[in-house]
Every structure is written in structure tokens, then in C-alpha cells.
GUDREN-387298 format. One line per 10 residues: number of its first residue (from 1); their letters; for each residue x, y, z of N, C-alpha, C. Coordinates in steps of 0.001 Angstrom, whole numbers, plus 500000, padded with zeros to 6 digits. Layout:
! GUDREN-387298
NUM = a = X:Y:Z:X:Y:Z:X:Y:Z ~ ... $
! end
This chain:
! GUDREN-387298
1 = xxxxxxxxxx = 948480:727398:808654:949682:728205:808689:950514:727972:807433 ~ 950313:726616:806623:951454:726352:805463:951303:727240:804740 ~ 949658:727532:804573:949179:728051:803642:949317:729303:803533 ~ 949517:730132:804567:949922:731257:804732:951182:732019:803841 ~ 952201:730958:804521:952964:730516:804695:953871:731837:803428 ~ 953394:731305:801829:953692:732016:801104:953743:733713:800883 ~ 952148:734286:801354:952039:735792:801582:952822:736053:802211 ~ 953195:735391:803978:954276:735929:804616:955683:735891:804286 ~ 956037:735321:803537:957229:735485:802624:957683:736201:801763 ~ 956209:736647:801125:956705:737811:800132:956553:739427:800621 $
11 = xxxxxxxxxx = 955437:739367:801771:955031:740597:802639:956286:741160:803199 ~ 956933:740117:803846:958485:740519:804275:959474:740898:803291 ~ 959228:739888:801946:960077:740619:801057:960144:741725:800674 ~ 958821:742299:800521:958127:743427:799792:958995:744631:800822 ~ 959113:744152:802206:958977:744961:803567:960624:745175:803068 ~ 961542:744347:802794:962919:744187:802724:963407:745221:801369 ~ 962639:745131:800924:962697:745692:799299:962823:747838:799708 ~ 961125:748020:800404:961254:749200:800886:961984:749826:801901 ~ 962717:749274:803013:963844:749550:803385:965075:749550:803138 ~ 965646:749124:801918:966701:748666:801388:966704:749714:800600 $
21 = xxxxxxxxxx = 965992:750263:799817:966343:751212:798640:965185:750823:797306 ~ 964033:750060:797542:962676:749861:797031:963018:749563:795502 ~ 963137:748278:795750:962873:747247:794507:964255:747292:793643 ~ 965360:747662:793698:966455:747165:793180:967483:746106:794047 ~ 967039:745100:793515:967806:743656:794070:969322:744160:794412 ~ 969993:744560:793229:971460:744655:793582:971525:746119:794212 ~ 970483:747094:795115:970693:747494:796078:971639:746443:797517 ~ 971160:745341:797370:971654:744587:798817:973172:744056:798314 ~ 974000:744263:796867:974722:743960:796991:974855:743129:796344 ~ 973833:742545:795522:973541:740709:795280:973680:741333:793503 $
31 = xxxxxxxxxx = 973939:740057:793150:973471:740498:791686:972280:738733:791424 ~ 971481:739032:791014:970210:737757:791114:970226:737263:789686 ~ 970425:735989:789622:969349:735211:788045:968613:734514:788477 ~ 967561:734439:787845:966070:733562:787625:966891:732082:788108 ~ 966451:731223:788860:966263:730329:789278:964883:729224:789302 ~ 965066:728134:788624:963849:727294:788691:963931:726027:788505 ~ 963285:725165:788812:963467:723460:788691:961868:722781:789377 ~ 962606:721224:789486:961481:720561:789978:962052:720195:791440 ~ 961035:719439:792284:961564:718570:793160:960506:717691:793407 ~ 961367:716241:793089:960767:715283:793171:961189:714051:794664 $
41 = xxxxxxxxxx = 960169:713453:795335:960640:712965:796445:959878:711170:796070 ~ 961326:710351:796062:960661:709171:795403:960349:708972:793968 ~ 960616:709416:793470:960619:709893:791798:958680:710534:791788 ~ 958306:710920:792631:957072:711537:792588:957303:713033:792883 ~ 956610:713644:792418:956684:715267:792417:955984:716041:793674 ~ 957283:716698:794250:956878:717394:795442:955449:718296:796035 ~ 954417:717824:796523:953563:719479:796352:953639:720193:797536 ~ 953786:721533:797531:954240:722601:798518:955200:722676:799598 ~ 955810:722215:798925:957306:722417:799447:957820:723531:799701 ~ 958764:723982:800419:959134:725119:800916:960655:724549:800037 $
51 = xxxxxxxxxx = 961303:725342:799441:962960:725392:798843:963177:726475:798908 ~ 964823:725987:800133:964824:727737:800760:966819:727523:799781 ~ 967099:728615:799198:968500:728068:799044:969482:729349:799909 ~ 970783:729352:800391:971546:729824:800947:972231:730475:800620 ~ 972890:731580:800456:974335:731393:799734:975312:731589:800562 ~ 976342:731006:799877:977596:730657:800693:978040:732019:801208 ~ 977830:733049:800526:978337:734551:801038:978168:735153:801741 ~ 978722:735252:802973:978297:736292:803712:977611:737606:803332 ~ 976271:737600:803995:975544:739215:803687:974474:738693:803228 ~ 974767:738186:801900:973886:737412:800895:972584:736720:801372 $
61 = xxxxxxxxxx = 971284:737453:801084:969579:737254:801257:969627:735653:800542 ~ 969097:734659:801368:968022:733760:800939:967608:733794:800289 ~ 967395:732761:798772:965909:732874:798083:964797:731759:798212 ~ 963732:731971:797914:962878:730852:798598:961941:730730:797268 ~ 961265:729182:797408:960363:728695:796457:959316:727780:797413 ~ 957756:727805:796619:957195:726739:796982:956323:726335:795774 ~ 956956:724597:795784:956703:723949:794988:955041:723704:794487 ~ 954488:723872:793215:953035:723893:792926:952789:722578:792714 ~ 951790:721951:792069:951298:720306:791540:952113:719734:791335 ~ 952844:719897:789923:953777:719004:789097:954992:719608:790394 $
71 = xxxxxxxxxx = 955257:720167:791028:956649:719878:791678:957175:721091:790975 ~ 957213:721670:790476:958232:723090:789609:957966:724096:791125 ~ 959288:725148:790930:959283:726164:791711:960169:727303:790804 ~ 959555:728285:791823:960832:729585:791245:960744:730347:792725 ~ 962340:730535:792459:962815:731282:793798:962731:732723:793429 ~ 962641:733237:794650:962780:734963:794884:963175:735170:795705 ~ 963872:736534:796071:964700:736785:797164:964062:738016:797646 ~ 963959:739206:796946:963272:740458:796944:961688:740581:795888 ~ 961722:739818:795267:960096:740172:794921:959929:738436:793560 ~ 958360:738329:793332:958537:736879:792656:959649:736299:791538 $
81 = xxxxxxxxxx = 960201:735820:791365:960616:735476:789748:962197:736193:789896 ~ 962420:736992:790773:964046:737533:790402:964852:736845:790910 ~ 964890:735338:791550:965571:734425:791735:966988:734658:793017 ~ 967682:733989:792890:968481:733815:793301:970092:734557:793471 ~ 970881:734739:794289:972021:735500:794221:973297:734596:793565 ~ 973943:735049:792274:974974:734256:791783:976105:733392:792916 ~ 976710:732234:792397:977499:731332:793169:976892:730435:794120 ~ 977489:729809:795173:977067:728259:795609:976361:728784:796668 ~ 975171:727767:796490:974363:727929:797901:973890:726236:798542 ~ 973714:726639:800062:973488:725208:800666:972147:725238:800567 $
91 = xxxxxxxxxx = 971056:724124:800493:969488:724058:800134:969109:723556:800816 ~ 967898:723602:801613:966874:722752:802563:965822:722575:801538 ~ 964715:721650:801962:963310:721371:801431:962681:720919:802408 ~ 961659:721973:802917:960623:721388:803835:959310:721291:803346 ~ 959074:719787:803740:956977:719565:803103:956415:719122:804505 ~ 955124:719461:804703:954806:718951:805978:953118:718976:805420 ~ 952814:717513:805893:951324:717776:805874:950394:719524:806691 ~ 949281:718762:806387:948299:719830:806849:948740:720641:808571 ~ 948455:721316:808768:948600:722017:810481:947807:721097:811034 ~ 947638:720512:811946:946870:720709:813321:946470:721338:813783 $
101 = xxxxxxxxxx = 944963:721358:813976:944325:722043:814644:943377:721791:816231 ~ 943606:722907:817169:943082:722668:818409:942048:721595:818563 ~ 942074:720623:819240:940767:720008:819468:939308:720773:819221 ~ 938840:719708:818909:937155:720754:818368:936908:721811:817697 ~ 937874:722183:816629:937935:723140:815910:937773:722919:814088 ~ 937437:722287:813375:937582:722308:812250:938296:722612:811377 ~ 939379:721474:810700:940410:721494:809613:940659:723082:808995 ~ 941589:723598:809377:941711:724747:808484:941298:726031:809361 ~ 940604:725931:810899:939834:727200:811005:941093:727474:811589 ~ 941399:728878:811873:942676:729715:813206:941907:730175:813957 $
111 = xxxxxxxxxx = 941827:729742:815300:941736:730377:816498:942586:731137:817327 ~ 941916:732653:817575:942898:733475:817939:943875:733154:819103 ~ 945018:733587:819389:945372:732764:820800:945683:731279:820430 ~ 945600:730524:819884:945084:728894:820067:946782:728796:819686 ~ 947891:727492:820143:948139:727225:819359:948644:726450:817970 ~ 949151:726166:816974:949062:725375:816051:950530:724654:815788 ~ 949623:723528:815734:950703:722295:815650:951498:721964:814102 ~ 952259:722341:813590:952973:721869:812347:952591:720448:811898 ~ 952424:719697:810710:951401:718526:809914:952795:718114:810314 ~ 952573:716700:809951:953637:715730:809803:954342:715910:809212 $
121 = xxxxxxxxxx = 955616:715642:808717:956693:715719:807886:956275:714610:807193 ~ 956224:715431:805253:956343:714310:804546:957416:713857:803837 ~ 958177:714324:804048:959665:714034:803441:960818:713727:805024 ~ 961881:712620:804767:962535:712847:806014:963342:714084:806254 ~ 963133:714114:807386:963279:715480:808195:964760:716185:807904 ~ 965932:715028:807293:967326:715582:806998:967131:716376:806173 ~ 966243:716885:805584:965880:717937:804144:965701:719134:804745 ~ 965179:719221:806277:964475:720520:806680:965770:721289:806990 ~ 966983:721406:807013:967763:721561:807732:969203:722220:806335 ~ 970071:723192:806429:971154:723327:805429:971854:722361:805759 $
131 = xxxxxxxxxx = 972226:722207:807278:973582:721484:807780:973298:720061:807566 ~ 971992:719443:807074:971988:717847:806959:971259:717439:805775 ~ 970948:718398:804911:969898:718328:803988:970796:717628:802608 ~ 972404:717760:802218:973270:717465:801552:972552:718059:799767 ~ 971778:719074:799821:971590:719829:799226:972400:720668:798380 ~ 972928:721191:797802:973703:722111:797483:973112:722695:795966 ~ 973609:724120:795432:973119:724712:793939:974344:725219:793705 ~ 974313:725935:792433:975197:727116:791854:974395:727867:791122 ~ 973843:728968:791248:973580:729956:790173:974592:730534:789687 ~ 974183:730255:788379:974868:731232:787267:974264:731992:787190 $
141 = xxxxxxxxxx = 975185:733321:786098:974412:734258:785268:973668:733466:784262 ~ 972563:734421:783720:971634:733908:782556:970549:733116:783121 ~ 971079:733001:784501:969808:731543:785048:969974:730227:785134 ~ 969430:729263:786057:969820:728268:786146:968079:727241:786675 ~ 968440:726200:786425:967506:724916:786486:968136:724009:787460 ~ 967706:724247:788411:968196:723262:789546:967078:722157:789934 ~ 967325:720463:789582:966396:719569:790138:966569:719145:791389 ~ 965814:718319:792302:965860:717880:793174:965432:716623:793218 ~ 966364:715063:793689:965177:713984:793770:965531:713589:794712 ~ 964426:713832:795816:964959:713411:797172:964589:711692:797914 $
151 = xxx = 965262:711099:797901:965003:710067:798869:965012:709647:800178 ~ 964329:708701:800725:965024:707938:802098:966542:707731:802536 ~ 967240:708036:801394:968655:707608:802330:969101:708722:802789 $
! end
């Protein structure tokens, strides 16, 4: 399902885009800059992380990232790479090992019906969350580089 995880994010975007008025971001109101950084957990670099950021504004679409090898991401809100909606947003980061899968089924297969258990959390769980994650960004115009180094405390 992690793995999924990404298509269904942008399928919906894509879906958000053609009901809205098809592919102009500041149709919703938003005006977007490119958004990108690392996130590192332990001074080691995140892999597939979910970075969802918020914005403080009412109305205002989510943008979301998932982190590749080295830990870098770029957020999108309405389609890849157009980032984020200007001003402060609250941030979660969720990593979770592999899914679980049904007894007797083999790593990775989906069984229809069956269902699937979320991997372990590899980061502590105060990250998954806006209200406890102590996260926060600002996009600017022109774009912005937001890091992350998340620890145990």
C-alpha cells in the first residue's frame, strides 16, 4: 500500500485539478512556489517518507512530498513540482516500514478483500500527526528549501 501510496496522490490530484478549472493552481485561490528540502531522522536521511505540509489558511489545499534515497522531496498540491501555497504551514512526516501482509501470502502480494496492516513506524509517531509533530514551514514567493532533522525527543 506505501507503495501505492504515491499514484494515489497524484490520481486525486490530477482528479482535483479537472474539477476545479483543469490545471491552473491559482484556480483554487492559492498562489504556489516550488517547495523542496531534505529530511533527515537521526542525522540519517529519510527514505519514503510521506511530508504532508498544511497551510494555516483556511480553504488552502495541502501539499505533499515523498522523500527518495538521499532524503530530498518536492511538494505538489495540484500536479508534480508546483509546490506549495504561500505563508505558514503546520508539517507532519510519516515513514512506516513495509505493509503487512495476510498470513501465507508473500511480501508485497494484495489480496483482494484481504486486509492490510500498515509496517511499523520508523520514525516516532509524534511526526505522523500536525497537532504533535512541532513541525512548522513558510513558503515564500520565488520558492523555498525547507529541512527537516527529526529526532527522538
Amino acid at each position: 500500500m506505501q507503495r501505492l501510496l504515491p499514484a494515489v496522490v497524484i490520481a486525486l490530484a490530477c482528479g482535483a485539478t479537472c474539477f476545479t478549472g483543469c490545471g491552473d493552481a491559482n484556480s483554487h485561490g492559492q498562489t504556489l512556489a516550488p517547495v523542496q528540502g531534505m529530511v533527515k531522522y537521526l542525522g540519517q536521511p529519510l527514505v519514503n517518507a510521506q511530508v504532508v505540509f498544511l497551510p494555516d489558511t483556511p480553504g488552502q489545499l495541502p501539499a505533499l512530498g515523498i522523500t527518495d534515497s538521499s532524503g530530498h522531496y518536492e511538494l505538489l498540491t495540484i500536479v508534480p513540482g508546483d509546490g506549495a501555497s504561500l505563508g505558514k504551514h503546520r508539517v507532519k512526516v510519516i515513514a512506516r516500514g513495509p505493509d503487512k501482509t495476510p498470513a501465507g501470502t508473500a511480501p508485497g502480494t494484495i489480496v483482494a478483500g484481504a486486509p492490510v496492516e500498515p509496517g511499523a513506524p520508523l520514525i516516532p509517531e509524534k511526526y505522523f500527526s500536525f497537532d504533535t509533530s512541532g513541525l512548522t514551514a513558510e513558503v515564500k514567493e520565488g520558492g523555498t528549501t525547507v529541512n527537516f532533522d527529526l529526532s527522538d525527543k
